[in-house]
C-alpha positions as CSV (number, residue, x, y, z in Angstrom):
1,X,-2.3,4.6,21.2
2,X,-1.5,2.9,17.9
3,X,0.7,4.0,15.2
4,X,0.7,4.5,11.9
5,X,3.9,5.1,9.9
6,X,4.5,6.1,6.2
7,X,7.7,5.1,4.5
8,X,9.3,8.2,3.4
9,X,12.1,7.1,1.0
10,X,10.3,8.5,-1.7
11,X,6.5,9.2,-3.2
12,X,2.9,10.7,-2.5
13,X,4.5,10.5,1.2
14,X,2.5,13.7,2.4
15,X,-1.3,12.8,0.9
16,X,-1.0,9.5,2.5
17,X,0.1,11.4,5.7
18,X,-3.0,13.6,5.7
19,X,-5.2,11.1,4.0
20,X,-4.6,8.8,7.2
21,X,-5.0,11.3,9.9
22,X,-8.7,12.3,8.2
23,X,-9.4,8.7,8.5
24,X,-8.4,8.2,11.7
25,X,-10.5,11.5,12.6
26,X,-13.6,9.8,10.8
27,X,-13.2,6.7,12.7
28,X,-12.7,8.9,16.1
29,X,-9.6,6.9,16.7
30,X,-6.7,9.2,18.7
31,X,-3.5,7.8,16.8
32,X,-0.2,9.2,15.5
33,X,0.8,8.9,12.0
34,X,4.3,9.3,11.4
35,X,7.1,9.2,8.6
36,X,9.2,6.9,8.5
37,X,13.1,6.9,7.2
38,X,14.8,4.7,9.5
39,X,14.2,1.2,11.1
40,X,14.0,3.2,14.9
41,X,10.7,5.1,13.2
42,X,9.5,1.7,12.0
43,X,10.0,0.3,15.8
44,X,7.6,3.1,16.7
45,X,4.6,2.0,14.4
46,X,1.5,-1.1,14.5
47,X,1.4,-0.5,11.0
48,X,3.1,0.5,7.4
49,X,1.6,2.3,4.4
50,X,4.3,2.0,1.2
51,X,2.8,5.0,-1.3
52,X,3.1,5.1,-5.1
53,X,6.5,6.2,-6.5
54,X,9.3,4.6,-8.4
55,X,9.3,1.3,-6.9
56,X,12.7,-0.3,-8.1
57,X,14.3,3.3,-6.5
58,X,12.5,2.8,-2.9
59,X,13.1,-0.8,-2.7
60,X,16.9,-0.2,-3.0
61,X,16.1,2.4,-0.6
62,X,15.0,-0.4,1.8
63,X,17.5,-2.3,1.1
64,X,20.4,0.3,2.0
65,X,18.3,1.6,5.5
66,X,17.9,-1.8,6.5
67,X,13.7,-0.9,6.1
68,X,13.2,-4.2,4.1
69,X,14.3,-6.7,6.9
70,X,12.9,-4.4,9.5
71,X,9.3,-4.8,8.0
72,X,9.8,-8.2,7.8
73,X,10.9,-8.5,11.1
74,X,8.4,-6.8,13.0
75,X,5.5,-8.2,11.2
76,X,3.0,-5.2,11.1
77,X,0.2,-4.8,8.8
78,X,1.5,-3.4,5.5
79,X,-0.8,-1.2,2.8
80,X,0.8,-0.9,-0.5
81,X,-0.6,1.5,-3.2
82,X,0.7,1.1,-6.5
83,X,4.5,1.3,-6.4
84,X,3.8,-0.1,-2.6
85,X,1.9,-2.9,-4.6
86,X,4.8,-4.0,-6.4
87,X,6.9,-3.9,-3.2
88,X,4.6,-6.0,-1.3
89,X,4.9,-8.8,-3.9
90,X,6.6,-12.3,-4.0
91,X,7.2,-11.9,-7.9
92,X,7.2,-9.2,-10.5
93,X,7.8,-9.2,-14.4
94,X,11.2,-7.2,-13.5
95,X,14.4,-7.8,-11.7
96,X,13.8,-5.4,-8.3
97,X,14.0,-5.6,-4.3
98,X,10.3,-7.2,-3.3
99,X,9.1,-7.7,0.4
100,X,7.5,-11.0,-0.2
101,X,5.0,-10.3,2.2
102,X,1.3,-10.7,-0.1
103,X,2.1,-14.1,-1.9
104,X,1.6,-12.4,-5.7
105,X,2.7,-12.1,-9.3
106,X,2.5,-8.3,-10.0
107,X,2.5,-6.8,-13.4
108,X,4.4,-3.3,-13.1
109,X,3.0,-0.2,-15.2
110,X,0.6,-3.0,-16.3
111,X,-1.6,-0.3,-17.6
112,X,0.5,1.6,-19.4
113,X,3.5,4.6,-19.2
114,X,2.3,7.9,-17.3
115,X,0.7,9.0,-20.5
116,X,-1.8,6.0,-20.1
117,X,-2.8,7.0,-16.9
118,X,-7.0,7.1,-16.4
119,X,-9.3,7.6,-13.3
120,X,-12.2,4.7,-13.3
121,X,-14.4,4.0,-11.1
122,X,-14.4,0.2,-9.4
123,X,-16.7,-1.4,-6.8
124,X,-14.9,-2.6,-3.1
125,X,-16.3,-3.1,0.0
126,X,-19.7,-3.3,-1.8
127,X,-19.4,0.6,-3.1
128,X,-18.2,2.6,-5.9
129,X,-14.6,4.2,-5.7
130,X,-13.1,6.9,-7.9
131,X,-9.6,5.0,-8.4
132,X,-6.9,6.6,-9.9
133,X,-4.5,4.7,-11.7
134,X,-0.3,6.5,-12.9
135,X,1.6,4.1,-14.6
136,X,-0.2,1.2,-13.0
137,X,0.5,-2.3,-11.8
138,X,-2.1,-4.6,-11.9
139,X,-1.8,-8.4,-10.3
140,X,-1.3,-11.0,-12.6
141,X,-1.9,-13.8,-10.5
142,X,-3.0,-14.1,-6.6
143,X,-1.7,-17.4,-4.4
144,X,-3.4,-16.5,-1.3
145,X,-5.6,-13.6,-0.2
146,X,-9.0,-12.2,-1.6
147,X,-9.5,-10.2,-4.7
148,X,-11.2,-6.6,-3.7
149,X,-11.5,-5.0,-6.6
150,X,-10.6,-5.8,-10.7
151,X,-11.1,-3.6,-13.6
152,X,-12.2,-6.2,-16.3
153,X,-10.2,-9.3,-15.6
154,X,-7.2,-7.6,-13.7
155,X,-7.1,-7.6,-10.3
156,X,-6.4,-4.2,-8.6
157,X,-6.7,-4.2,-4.9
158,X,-5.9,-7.8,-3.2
159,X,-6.0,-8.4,1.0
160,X,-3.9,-11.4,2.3
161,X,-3.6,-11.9,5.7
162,X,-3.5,-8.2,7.5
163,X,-1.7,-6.6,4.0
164,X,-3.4,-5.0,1.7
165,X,-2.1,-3.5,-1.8
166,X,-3.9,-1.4,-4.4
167,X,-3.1,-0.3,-8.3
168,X,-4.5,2.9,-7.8
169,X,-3.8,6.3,-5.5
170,X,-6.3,6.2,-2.7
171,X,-4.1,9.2,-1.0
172,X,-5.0,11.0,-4.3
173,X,-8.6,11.2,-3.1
174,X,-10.9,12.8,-0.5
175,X,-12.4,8.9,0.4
176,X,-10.9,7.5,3.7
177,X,-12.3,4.1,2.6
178,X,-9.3,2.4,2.0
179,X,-7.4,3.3,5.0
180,X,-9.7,3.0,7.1
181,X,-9.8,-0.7,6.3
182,X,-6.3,-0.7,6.5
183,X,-6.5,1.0,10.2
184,X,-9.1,-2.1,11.2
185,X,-6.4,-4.1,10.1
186,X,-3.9,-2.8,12.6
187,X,-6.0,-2.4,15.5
188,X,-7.1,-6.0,14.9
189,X,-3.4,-6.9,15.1
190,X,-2.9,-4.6,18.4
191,X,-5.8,-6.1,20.5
């Protein structure tokens, strides 16, 4: 039984939490989804979802549990949503603890301060998604990996390898879309 862990150091910690458990009942999958504050909860999961928050204050977090290096270590499939995004990049316009793991050039709040904050909706995986976007990153520039969804010319959802990372809330919503590709991701990595 895989499964699925979400950092709780900070952020929309409990939506992701439900969100992932109503996907994993859609899919019919019997999993555990579990938080995760220490490196001996990270042992216990196939894969990582890093939700939206501040994410200069949970990468120091990661730093100071150890988390960072853990993650790194274990090589599981990571999802990052919008602070997670930032966290899951090689380089970001701002001095800040990164993971490294989606090779990236992320643009935090690229969108704007909370009060520019907007719902839109985008096209991935061939449909139309309500995304919800507070104090957005966007991805300035991709190295490797595939582009899943953009709003204009700015990329907001990117896959590389089995990571994924989106701009926008997907725990904010009622669609299971999102992490149920994530959750194909990590069985594909448990086979």
């Amino acid at each position: 039984m895989i499964s699925i862990g979400i950092l709780d150091l900070q952020g929309d910690v409990s939506e992701h939490f439900e969100l992932s458990k109503k996907a994993l009942n859609n899919m019919d999958i019997e999993a555990n989804v579990l938080k995760v504050k220490t490196v001996a909860d990270l042992k216990k999961c196939n894969g990582l979802i890093i939700s939206g928050g501040e994410s200069t204050v949970i990468g120091k977090l990661m730093e100071k549990t150890g988390i960072n290096k853990a993650i790194i270590k274990q090589n599981i499939p990571v999802m990052g949503t919008c602070a997670g995004m930032v966290l899951l990049a090689t380089e970001t316009d701002y001095q800040q603890p990164l993971l490294g793991l989606i090779p990236m050039k992320v643009k935090r709040n690229g969108f704007g301060r909370q009060k520019a904050s907007f719902e839109q909706e985008i096209e991935i995986f061939d449909n139309q998604y309500e995304g919800i976007f507070i104090r957005a990153p966007y991805v300035e520039e991709l190295y490797d990996g595939k582009i899943l969804a953009k709003i204009n010319d700015k990329m907001v959802a990117v896959a590389s390898g089995k990571h994924i990372a989106t701009a926008f809330h997907p725990e904010l919503t009622e669609n299971t879309m999102i992490h149920e590709y994530f959750i194909k991701e990590v069985l594909k990595c448990v086979e």
